[in-house]
Backbone bond lengths (Angstrom), bond angles and torsions (degrees), N, CA, C in turn:
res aa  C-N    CA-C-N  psi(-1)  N-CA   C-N-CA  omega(-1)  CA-C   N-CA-C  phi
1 X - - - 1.420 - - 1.525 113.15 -
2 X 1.361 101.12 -40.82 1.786 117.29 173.92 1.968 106.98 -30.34
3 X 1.489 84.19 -59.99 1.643 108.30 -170.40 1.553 114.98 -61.15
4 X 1.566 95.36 -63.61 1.831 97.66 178.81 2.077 88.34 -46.94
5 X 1.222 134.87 -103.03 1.449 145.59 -167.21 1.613 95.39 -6.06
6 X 1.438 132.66 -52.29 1.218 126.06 -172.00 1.330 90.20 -54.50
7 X 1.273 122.00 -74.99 1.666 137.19 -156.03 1.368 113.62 -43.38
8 X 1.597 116.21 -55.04 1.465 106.63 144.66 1.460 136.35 -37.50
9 X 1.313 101.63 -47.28 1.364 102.14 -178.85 1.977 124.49 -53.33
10 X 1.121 80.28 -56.50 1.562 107.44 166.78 1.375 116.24 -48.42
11 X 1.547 114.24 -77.03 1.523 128.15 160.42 1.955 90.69 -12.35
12 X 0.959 119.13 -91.64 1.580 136.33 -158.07 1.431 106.66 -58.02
13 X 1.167 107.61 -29.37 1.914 98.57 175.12 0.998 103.31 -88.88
14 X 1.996 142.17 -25.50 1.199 129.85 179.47 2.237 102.82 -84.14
15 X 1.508 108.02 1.03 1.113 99.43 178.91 1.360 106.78 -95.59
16 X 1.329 122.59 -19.07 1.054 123.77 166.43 1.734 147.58 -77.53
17 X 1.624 95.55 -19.13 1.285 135.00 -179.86 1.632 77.33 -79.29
18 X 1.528 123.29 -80.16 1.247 110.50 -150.60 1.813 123.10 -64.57
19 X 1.189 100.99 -14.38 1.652 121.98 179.25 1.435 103.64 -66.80
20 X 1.438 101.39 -36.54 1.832 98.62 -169.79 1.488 109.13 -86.50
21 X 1.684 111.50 -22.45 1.468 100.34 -176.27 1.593 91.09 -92.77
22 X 0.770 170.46 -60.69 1.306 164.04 166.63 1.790 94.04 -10.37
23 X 1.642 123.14 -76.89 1.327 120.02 -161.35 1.647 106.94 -79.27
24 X 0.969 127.65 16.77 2.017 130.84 -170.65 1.447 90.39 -145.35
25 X 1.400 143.17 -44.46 1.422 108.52 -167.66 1.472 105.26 -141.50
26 X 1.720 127.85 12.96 1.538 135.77 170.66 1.912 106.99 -71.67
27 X 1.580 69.93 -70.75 1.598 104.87 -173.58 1.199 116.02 -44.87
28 X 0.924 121.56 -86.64 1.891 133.24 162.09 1.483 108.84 -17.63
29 X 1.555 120.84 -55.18 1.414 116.94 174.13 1.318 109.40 -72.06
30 X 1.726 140.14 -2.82 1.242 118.54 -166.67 1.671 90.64 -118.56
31 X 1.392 128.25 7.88 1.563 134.33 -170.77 2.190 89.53 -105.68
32 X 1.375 97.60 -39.10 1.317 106.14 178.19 1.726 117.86 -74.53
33 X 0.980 105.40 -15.46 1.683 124.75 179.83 1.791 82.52 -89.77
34 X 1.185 139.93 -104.01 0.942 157.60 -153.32 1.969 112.50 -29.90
35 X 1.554 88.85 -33.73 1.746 122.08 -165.14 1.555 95.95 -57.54
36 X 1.655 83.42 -60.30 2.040 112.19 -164.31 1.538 105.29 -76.76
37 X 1.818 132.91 -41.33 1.107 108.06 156.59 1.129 130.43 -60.69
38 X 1.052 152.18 -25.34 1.727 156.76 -165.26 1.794 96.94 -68.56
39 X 1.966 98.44 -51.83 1.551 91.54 178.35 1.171 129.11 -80.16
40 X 1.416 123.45 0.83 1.585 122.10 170.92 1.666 110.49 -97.48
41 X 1.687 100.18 -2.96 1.758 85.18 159.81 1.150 101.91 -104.56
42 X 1.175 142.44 -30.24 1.313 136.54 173.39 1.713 108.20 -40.84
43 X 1.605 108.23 -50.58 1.343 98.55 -171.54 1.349 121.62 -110.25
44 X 1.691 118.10 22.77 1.585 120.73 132.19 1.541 99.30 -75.89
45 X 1.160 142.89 -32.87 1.916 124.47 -165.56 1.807 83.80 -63.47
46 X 1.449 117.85 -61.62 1.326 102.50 -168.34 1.193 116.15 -59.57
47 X 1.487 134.42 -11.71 1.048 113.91 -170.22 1.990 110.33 -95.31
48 X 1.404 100.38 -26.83 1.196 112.85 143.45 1.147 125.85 -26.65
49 X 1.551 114.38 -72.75 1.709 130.28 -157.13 1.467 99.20 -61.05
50 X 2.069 109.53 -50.83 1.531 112.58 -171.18 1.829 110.76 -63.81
51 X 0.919 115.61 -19.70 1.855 115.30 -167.68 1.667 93.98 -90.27
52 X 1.150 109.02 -44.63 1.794 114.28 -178.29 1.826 90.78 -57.66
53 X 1.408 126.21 -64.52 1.178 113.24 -179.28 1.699 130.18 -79.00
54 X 1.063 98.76 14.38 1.815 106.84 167.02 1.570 95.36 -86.03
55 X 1.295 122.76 -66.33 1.355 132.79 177.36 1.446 107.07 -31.30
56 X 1.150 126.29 -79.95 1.094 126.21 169.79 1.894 133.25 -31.25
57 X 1.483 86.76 -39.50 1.708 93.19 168.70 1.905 111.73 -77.68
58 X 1.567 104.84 -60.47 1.850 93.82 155.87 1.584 125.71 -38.04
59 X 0.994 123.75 -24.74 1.448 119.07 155.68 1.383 141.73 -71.72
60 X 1.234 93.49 -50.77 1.737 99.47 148.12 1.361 150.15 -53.67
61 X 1.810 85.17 -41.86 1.348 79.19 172.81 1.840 131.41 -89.68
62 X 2.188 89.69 1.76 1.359 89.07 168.04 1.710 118.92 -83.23
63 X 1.450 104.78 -14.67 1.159 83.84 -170.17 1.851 97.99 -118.18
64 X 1.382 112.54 52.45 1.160 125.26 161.78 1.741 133.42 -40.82
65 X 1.338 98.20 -65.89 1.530 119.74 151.05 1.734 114.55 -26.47
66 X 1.248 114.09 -47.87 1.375 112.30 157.34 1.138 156.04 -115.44
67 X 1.424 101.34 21.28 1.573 125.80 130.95 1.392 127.19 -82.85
68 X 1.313 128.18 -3.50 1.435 138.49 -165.16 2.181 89.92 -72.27
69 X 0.844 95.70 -72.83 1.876 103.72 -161.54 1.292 94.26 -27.55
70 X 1.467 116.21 -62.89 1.557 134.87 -150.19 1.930 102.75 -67.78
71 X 1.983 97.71 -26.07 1.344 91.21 -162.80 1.624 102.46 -85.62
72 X 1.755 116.59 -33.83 1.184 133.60 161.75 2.277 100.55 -38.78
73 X 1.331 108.94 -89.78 1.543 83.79 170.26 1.340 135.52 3.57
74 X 1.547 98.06 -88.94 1.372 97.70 -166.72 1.298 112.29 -48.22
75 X 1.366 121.68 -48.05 1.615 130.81 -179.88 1.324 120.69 -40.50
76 X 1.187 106.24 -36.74 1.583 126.74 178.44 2.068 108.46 -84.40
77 X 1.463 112.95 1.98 1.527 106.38 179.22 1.632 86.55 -101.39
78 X 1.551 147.92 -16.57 0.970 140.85 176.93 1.385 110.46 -80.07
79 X 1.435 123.97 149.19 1.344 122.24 169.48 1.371 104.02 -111.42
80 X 1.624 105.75 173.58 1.385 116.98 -166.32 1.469 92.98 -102.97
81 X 1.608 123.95 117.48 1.638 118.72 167.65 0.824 113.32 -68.19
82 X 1.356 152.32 -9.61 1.327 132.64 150.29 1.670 124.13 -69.12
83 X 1.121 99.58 -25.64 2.000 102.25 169.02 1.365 116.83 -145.69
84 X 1.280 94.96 80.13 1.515 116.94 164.81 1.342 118.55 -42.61
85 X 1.438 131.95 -34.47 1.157 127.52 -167.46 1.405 136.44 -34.30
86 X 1.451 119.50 -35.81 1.380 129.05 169.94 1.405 102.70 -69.70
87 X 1.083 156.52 -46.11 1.556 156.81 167.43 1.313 101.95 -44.92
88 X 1.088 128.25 -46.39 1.514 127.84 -158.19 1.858 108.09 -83.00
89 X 1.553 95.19 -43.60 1.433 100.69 170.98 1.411 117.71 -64.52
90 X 1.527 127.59 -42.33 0.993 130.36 164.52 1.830 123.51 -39.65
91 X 1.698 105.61 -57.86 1.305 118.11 176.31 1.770 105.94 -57.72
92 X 0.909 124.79 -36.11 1.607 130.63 -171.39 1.172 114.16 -90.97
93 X 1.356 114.77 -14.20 1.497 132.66 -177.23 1.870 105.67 -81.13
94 X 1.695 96.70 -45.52 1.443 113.10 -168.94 1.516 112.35 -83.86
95 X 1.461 105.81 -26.17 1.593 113.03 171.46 1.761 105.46 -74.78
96 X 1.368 132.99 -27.91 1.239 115.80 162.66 0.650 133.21 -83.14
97 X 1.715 136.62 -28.46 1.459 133.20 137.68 1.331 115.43 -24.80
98 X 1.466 121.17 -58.46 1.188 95.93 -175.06 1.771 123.29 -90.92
99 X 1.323 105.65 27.09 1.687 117.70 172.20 1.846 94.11 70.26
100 X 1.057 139.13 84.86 1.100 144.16 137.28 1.283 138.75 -146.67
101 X 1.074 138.99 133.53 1.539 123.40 160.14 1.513 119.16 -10.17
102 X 1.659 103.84 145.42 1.514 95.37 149.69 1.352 97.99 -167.22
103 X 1.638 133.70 167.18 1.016 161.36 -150.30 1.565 116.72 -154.58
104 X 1.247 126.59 107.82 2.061 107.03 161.41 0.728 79.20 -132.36
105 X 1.452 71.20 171.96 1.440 104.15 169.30 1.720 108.17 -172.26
106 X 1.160 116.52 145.29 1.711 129.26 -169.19 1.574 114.04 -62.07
107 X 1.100 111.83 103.89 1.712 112.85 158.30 1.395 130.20 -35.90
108 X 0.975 131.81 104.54 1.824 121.44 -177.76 1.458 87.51 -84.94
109 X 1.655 90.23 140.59 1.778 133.50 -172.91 1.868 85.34 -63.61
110 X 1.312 117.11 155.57 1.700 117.55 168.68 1.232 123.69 -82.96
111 X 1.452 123.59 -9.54 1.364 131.66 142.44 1.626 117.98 -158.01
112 X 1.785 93.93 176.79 2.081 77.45 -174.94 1.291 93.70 -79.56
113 X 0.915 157.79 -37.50 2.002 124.41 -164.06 1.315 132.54 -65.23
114 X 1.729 86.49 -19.68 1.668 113.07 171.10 1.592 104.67 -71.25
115 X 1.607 110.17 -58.40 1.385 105.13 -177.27 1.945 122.62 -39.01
116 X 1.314 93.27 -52.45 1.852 110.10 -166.38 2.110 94.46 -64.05
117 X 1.210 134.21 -17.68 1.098 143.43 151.05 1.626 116.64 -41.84
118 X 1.419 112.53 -77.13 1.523 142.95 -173.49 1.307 92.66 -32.22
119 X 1.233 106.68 131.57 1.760 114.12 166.38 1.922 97.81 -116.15
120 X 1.238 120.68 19.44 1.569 117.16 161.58 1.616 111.06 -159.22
121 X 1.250 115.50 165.73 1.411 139.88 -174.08 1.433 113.44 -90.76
122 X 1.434 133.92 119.10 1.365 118.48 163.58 1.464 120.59 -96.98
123 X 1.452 128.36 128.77 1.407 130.33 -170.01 1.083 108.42 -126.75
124 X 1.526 126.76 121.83 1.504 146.32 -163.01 1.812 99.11 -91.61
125 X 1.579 109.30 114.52 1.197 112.51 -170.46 1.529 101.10 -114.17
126 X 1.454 113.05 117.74 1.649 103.52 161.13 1.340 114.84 -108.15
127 X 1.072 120.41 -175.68 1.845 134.90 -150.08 1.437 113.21 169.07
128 X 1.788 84.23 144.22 1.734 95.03 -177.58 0.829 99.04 -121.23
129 X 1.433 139.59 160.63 1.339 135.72 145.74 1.326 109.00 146.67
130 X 1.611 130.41 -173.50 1.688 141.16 -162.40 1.183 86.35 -82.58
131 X 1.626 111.32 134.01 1.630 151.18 152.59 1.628 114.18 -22.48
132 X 1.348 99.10 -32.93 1.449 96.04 -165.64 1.688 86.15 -99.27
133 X 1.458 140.68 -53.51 1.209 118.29 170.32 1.347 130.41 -48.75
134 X 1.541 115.71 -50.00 1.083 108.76 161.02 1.985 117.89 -28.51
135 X 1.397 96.82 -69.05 2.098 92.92 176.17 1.637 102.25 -34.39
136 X 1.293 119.55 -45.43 1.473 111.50 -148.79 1.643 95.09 -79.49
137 X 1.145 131.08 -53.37 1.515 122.74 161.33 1.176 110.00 -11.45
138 X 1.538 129.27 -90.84 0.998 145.74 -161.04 1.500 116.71 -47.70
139 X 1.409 108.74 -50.86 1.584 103.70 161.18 1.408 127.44 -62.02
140 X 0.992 97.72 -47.75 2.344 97.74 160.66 1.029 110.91 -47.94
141 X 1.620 124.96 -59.92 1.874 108.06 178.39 1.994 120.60 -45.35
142 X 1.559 75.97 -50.51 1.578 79.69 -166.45 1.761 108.65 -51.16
143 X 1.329 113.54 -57.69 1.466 134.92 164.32 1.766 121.35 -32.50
144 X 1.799 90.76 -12.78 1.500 86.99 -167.01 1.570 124.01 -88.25
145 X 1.198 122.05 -158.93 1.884 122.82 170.46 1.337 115.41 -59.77
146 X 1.740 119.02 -26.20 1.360 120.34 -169.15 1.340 110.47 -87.09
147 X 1.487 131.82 144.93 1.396 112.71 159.16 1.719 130.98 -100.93
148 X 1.432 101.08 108.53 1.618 104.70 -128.65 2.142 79.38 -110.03
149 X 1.259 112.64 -161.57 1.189 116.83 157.45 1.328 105.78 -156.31
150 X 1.438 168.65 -170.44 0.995 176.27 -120.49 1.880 113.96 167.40
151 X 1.008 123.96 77.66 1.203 144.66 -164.30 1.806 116.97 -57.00
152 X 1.213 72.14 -58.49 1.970 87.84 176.80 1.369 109.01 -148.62
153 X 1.270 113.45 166.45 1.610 129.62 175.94 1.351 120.44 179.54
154 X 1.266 94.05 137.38 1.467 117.45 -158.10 1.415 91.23 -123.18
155 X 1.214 105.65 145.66 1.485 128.14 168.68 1.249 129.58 -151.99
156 X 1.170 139.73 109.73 1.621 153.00 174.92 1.348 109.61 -112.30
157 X 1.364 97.16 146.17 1.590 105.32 158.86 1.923 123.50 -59.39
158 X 1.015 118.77 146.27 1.710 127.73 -167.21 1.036 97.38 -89.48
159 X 1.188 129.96 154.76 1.410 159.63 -177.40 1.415 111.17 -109.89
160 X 1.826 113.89 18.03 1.551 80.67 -171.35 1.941 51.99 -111.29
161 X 2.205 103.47 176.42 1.315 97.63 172.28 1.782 97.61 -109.99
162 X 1.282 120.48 159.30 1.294 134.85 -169.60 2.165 100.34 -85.92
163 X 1.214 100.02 132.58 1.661 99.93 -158.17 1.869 93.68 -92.92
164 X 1.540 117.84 -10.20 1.287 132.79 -159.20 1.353 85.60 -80.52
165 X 1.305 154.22 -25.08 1.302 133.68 -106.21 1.138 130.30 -24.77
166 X 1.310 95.87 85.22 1.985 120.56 -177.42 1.836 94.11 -60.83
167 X 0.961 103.16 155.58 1.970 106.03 156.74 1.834 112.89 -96.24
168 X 1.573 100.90 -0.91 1.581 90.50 156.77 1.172 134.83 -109.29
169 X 1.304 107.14 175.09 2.206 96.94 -148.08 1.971 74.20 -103.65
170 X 1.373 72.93 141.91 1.959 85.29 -178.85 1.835 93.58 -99.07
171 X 1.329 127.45 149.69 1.012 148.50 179.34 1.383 131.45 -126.74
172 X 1.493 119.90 138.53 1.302 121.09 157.36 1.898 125.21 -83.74
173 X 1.406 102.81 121.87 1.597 88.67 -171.24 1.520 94.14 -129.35
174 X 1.433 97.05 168.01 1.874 106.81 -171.52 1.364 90.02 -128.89
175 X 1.286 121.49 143.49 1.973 126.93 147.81 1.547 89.39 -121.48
176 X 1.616 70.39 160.57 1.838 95.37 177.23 1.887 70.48 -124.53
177 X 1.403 125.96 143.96 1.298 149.72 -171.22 1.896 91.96 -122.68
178 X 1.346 105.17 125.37 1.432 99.13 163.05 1.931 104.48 -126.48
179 X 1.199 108.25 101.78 1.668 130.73 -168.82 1.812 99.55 -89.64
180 X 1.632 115.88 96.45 0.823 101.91 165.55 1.733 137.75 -65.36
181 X 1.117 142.86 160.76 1.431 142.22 -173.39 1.636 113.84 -133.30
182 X 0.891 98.94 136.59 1.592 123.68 157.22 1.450 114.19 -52.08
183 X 1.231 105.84 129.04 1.899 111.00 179.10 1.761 92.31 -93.78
């Protein structure tokens, strides 16, 4: 009985010895194995991702020259908020083409911290004139060099009466213009 009790005994201290190096010094090295591979694929993908995008920038920038026109464009659909003027001539340009009144005038931002935020301008456009020009305005802006959006619009019939007696109903219309800008 002496013997079996040792054998147990033993049995249980070598089960315990081996339980602890398994849970204190297996484990930990195989969570730490697991830790350190994850980050050496992680950082071949990045090292991957960065060489795939160097390549990509040497390409560009050789063939710069022909992205330049297209990149000039777009640059040119933004306006400058500090000098609106080409937008405005444009909008006043397109309201006489299409035979109507027009009026802007610049939206003030709702405060300055808000303003220095804003990546566009809102410009309050009024207009007189026939319903169906009025439409045709609106599709020329939108259609135009700027990349603008048309915010709101209002439209009523005018109060002044037409002495031509046209058969089209002449109108009062409002835009709110939202003119994006260049920082």
């Amino acid at each position: 009985m002496k013997n079996n009790n040792k054998i147990i005994t033993l049995s249980a201290i070598f089960a315990a010895a081996s339980l602890s190096l398994i849970l204190f010094i297996i484990l930990p090295l195989w969570q730490g194995i697991k830790k350190d591979s994850a980050d050496l694929i992680a950082a071949k993908d990045n090292q991957v991702t960065l060489f795939a995008q160097s390549k990509e920038m040497e390409a560009f920038k050789k063939n710069y020259n022909i992205y330049k026109p297209n990149l000039d464009k777009i640059d040119n659909m933004f306006i400058d908020p500090a000098n609106p003027v080409d937008l405005i001539k444009f909008l006043e340009g397109t309201a006489y083409n299409s035979q109507i009144s027009s009026q802007i005038s610049l939206l003030p931002s709702a405060n300055s911290s808000q303003k220095a935020e804003q990546n566009f301008v809102n410009f309050q456009f009024s207009s007189k004139g026939e319903f169906s020009r009025i439409l045709d305005f609106s599709k020329k802006i939108e259609a135009g060099p700027y990349l603008i959006e048309i915010s709101s619009l209002t439209i009523q019939n005018s109060d002044t009466k037409d002495a031509s007696a046209s058969p089209s109903r002449k109108v009062d219309a409002a835009f709110v213009i939202k003119a994006f800008a260049n920082k």
